[in-house]
N, C-alpha and C positions, 0 to 999 in steps of 0.2 A: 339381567340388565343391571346396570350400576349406573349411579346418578354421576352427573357430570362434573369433574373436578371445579373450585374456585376458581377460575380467571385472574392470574397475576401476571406481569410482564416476566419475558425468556421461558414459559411451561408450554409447552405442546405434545402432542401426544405420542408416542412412538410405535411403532408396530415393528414384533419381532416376530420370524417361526425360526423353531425349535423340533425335529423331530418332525412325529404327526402334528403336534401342539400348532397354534399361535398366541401370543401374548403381548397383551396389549400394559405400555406405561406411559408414565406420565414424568417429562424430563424439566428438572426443578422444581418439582413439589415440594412443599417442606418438611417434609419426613422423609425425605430420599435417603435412600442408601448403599446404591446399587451404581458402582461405577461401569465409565466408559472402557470398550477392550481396545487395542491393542489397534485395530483398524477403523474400530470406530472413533478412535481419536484423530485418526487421517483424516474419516470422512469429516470429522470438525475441523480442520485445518483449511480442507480444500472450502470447506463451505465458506465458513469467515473471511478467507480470500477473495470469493464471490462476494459474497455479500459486501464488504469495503470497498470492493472496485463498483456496484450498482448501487448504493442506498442512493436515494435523490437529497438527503439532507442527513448533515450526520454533526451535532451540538456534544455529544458523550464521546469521552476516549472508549477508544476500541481495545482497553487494556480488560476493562470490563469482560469480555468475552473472549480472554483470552486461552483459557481451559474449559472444556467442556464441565457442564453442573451433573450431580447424581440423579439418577431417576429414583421411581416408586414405582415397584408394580402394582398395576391395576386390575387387571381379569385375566385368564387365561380361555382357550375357547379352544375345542378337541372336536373334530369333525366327527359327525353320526356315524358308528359305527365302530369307530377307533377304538382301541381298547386301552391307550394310554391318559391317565389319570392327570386332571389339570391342576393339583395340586404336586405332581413330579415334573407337569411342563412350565419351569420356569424360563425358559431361556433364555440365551448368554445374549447380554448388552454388545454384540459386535457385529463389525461389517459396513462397509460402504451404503446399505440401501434407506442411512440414516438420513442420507444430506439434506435432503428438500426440507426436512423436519428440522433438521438444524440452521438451515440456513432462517423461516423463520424465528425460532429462538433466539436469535444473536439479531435480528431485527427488532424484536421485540424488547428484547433488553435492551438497545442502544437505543430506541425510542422513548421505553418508558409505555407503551402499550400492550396490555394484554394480546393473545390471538385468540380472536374469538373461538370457542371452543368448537365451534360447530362446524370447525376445519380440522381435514386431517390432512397429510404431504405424506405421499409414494414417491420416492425419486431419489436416484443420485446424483450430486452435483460436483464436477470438475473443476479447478481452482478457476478456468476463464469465464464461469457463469452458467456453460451449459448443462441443462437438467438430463441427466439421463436414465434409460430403463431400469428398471430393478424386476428381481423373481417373485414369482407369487404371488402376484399383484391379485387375484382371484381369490385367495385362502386370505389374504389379508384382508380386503374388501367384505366375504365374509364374515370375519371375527369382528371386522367394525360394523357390520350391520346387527351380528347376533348379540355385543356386549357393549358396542355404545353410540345408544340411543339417540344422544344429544348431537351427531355426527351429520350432518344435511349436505358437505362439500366435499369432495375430496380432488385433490390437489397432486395430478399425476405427470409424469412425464408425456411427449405428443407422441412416444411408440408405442406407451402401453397405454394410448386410450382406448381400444377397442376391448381389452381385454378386461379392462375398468367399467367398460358401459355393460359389457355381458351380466358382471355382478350385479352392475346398479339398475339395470335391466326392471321396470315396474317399481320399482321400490323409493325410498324417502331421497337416496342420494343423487345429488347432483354430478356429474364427472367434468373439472373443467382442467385440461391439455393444458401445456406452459414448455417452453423449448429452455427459456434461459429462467434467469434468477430474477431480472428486473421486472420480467413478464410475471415470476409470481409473486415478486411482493407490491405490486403493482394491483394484483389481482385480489390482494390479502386485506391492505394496508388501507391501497385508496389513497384519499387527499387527508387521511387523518395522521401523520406526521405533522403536516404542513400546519392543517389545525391546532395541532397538541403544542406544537413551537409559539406558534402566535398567541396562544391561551397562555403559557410562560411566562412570554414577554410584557403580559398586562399584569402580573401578581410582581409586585416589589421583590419579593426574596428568591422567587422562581430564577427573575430577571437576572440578579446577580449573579445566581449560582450558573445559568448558560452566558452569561458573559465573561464569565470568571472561566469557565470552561472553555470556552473558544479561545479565548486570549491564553489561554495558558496550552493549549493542543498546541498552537503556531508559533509561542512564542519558542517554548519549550523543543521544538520539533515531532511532534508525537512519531516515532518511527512505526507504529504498529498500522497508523492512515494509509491503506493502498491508491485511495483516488484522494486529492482532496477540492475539487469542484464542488463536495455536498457539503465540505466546511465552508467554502465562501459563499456559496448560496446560502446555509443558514445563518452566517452572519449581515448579509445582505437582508436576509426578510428581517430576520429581529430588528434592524437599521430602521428598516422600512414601518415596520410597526408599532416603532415608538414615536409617539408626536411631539415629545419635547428632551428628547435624549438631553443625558445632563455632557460637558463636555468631557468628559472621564468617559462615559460610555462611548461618546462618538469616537474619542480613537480608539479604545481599546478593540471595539466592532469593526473600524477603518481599517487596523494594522491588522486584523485575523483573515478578513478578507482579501487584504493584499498579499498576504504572505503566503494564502494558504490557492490563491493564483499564481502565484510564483514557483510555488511548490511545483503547482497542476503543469502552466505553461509558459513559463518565464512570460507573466503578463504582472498586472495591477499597481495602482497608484496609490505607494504607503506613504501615508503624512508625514510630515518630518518636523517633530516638534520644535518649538522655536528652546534656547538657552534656557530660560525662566522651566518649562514644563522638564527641559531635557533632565536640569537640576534637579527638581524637583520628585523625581521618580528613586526610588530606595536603589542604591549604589549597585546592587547585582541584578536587579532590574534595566537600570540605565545601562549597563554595557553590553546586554543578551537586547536592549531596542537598538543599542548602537552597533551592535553585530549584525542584525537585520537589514539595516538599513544600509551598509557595506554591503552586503551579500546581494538585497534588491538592486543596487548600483551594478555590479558586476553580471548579474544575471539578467535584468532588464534595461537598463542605462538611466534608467531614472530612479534616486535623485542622481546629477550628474556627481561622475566620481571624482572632479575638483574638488566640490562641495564637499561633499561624506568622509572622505580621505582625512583632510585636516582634523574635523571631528573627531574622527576617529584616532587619528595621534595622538589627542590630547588628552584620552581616557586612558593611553593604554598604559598598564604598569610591564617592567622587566625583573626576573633575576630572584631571588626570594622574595620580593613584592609584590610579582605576581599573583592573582587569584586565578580558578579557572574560568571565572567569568572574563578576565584580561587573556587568556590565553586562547579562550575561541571568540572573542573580539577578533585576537593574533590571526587563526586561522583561517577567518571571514576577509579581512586583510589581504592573507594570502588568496586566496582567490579571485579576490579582485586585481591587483599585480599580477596574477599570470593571463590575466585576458584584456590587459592594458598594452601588454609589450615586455614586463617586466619581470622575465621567468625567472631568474635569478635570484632575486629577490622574493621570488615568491617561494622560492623552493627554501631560502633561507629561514622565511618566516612562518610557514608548516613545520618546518622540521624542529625549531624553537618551540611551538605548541604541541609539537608530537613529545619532544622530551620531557617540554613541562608539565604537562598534562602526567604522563609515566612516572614520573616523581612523585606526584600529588596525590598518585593511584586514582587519580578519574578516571576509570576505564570505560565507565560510556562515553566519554566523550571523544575518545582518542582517534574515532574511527574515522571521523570527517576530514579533520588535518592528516590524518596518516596515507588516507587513497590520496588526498593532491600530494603530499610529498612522494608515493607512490609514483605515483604516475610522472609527475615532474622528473624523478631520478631516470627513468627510462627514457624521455623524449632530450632528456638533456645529458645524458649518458654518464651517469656519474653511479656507476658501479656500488663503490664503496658505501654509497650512501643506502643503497637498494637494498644491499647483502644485509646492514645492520637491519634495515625496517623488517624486512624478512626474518630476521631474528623476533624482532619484537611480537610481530603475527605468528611467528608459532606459539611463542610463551601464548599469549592471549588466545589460542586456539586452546593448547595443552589445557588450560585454566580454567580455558570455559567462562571468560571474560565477555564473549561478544553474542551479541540477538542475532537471532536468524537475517534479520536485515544487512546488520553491519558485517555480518559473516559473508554474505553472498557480495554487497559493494569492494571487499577485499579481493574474494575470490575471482574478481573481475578485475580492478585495479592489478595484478603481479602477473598474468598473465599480457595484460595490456603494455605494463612497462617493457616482459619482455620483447613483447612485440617493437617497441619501438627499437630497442638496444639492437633490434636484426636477430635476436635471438632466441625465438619461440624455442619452446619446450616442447616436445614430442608429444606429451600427455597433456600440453597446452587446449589442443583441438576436441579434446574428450572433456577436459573440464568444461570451457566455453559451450560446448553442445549438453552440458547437463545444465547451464542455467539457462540457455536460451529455451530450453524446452521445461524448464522449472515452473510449474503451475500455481507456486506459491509464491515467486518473486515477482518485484514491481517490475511494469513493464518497459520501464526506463533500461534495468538490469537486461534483461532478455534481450530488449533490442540491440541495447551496446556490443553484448556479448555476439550476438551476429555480425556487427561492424567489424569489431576484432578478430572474431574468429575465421572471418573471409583474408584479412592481412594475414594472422598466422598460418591458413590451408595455402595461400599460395605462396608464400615464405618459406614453406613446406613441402610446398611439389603439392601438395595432396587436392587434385585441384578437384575431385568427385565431394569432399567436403566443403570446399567453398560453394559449390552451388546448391548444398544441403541449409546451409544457412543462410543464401541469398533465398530459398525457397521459403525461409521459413516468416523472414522478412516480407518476400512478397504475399503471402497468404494473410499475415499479419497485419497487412495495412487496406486488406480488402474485407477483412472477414466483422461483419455486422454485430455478433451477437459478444466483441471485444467493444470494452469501453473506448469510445473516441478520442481520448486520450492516450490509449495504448495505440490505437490507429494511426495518432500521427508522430509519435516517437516513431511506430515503425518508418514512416514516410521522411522522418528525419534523418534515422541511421542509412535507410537506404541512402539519400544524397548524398554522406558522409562516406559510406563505401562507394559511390562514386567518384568521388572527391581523392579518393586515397589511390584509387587507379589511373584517375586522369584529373590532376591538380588545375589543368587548365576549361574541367568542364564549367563552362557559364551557366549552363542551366542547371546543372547542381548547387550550384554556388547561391544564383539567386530564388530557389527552391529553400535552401537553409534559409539567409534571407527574413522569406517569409513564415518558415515556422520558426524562427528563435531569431528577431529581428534585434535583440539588445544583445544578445552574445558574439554572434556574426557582426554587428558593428563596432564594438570593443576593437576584434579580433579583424577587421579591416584597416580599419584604420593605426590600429597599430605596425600592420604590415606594409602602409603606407608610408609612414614615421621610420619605419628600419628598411627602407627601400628593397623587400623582400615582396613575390608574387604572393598574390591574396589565398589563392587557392588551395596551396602547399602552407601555406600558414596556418587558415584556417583547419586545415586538414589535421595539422601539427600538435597543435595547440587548443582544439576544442574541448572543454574540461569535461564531457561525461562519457 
């Protein structure tokens, strides 16, 4: 037996077999040395996917847990009988049957709390949340009964509880089943997030440092956030828990939580500081609040975009004066123009933050302005413009310029332009069906990618695909153990592939409406304004 490691946040324990062997480690210990293989880096991708789409609160960037950390081995354990020696049975750090174990890790560290040691996780988990079976659960069960001790829970998939109870069968451990991710860190965690935040928000420097974090996740865009519901809930309770916020806290908490509902579902009400405050904010700050606040116009309708518009003219610089804080002001801008009426213009003032940005080499930022100019060059059929962008996304692919994130928004964006041009690409349908079925892209991505790829399957002939991605849609907006926010994107894009087949359906129309009620009313009433049907408008010009 070996006594039970220190308790510090992201360490829990691992269970490998090897051969006859099993071996048991310990992932973040501080004398780790022993990296992640090849698939067990997968199974950290799919996990941290899960786990970003469930945490119920989430104050730390998810940059944190972006690579898996080294283990330490800790014991090894050779069944009665074996003739192989547990100091040859090391075995190899690899394999998918790491996830459940990872998925607390990356909880724990994005909390700031230990897992209590007297947990262990069997399971694998797929990037939508759900925990699944793994081998061995018996021989593993086992080496944790015979080499550690301090172990009283274990933490299994709901196929291999039976096989989990056989082990724990009279003995110290407990077996408790869990289908999805929420379910086990729920089962892990408890209300002690909730506590550890509110305990923060009453220490002075704690406070700063999650305010400073929130406001900087939102303000900044953190692209690595898959849900962010658990950012404006935690900016909501730390609100909550302050009895005398100073006014600096109250928006900086205000503008996280709006933003980071805007994110979620084109909802929340961001402040809008008055001139004195607007000034008074350091110059690349003021124009990344006043991109925001553009951006909340155009995606929610409030503030109204008479208001923000002007504002926002009056910051922006052109030409070599430009900064890139003025050029995705620029491209915040354009987004809002294209869902006022004003696609023209909108396509002109992307494409202006697409080059100046490329000038500047901001290559993270390029990605945002580049999909609306993307997209615009296709619905607005301006070739020449497309062919160049398209130039530019390769470079940036070649380079190795773009995050997984902005790499799949692209990947969705060039296939959609050519959708619109009438001119799908053959291998159009095969790209689109690898993100809609992408386990690690946002579910914004996935859905879209089913809207589209029903226009390109039938643009196509190929109409056995279009009902492969209307399927995938319909499962998607029913299926429980997908966050509710990926449930009703699905519910969105569906009415939008409505929308594309029969422009004049009303009940599609006023279904959008109700899940994106700022977008849809932009995008009516401008089709009002250009005496153009709502439907076929909306249809046109929907920006995601």
């Amino acid at each position: 037996m070996y006594p039970a490691p220190d308790p510090r946040p992201g360490q829990v324990l691992l269970v490998a077999v090897s051969g006859r062997s099993v071996t048991l480690w310990v992932l973040g210990a501080e004398d780790a040395d022993c990296e992640m293989g090849a698939r067990a880096r997968q199974a950290w991708d799919a996990a941290r996917t899960a786990v970003l789409s469930h945490l119920p609160l989430l104050w730390r960037s998810p940059r944190a847990t972006e690579r898996p950390p080294a283990a330490r081995r800790l014991a090894a354990h050779v069944p009665l009988g074996a003739c192989e020696h547990p100091t040859t049975a090391l075995g190899g750090l690899d394999g998918a049957s790491f996830g459940l174990a990872f998925a607390l890790a990356q909880a724990s560290a994005l909390y700031g709390l230990p897992v209590d040691p007297a947990w262990a996780a069997l399971g694998a988990v797929d990037g939508s949340g759900h925990v699944e079976c793994v081998e061995d659960v018996r021989r593993k069960g086992d080496a944790i009964l015979n080499q550690a001790s301090w172990v009283r829970t274990l933490l299994v998939a709901k196929g291999n509880e039976d096989e989990a109870r056989e082990v724990a069968w009279e003995s110290r451990l407990t077996v408790v089943p869990v289908q999805g991710v929420r379910e086990a860190l729920q089962e892990v965690f408890g209300e002690a997030p909730r506590a550890r935040l509110v305990e923060l928000a009453q220490d002075d420097r704690a406070r700063a440092a999650v305010i400073h974090s929130l406001f900087e996740m939102t303000l900044r865009g953190d692209r690595d956030v898959q849900n962010w519901r658990p950012v404006a809930d935690a900016s909501s309770l730390v609100l909550k828990s302050l009895a005398h916020p100073t006014p600096s806290e109250s928006f900086r908490l205000e503008f996280a939580r709006a933003v980071a509902l805007r994110h979620q579902d084109n909802q929340g009400d961001l402040p809008v500081p008055g001139p004195r405050e607007i000034e008074a904010l350091a110059a690349p700050i003021r124009l990344e609040v006043l991109a925001h606040l553009v951006q909340h116009s155009a995606d929610t309708g409030c503030p109204p975009a008479d208001h923000v518009e002007p504002l926002a003219r009056r910051h922006l610089a052109y030409g070599p004066d430009a900064f890139v804080e003025h050029l995705r002001l620029l491209g915040s801008l354009a987004r809002l123009l294209a869902v006022t009426g004003r696609p023209d213009e909108a396509l002109e003032a992307s494409l202006t933050a697409v080059w100046g940005l490329a000038e500047r080499m901001a290559w993270s930022e390029v990605s945002r302005p580049l999909c609306t100019a993307v997209r615009l060059s296709g619905v607005l059929r301006e070739r020449g413009h497309l062919e160049r962008l398209a130039d530019l996304h390769q470079d940036l692919v070649n380079t190795e310029r773009l995050n997984p994130t902005d790499h799949r928004f692209l990947a969705l964006a060039f296939p959609s332009a050519r959708v619109w041009l009438g001119e799908p690409a053959s291998q159009d349908c095969g790209a689109l069906m690898a993100l809609a079925t992408d386990p690690c892209a946002l579910g914004q991505i996935r859905m879209s990618a089913c809207r589209i790829g029903i226009r390109a399957a039938r643009t196509l002939g190929a109409h056995g695909e279009a009902a492969r991605f209307r399927d995938i849609l319909a499962r998607a907006a029913s299926d429980p153990a997908l966050p509710e926010s990926d449930r009703r994107d699905a519910e969105l894009f569906r009415g939008l592939a409505r929308l594309d087949e029969v422009p004049s359906d009303a009940d599609a129309l006023a279904l959008l409406r109700e899940r994106d009620p700022g977008v849809i009313a932009h995008l009516e009433r401008a089709a009002a304004t250009l005496g153009e049907p709502a439907g076929a408008y909306v249809s046109r010009f929907y920006p995601y």
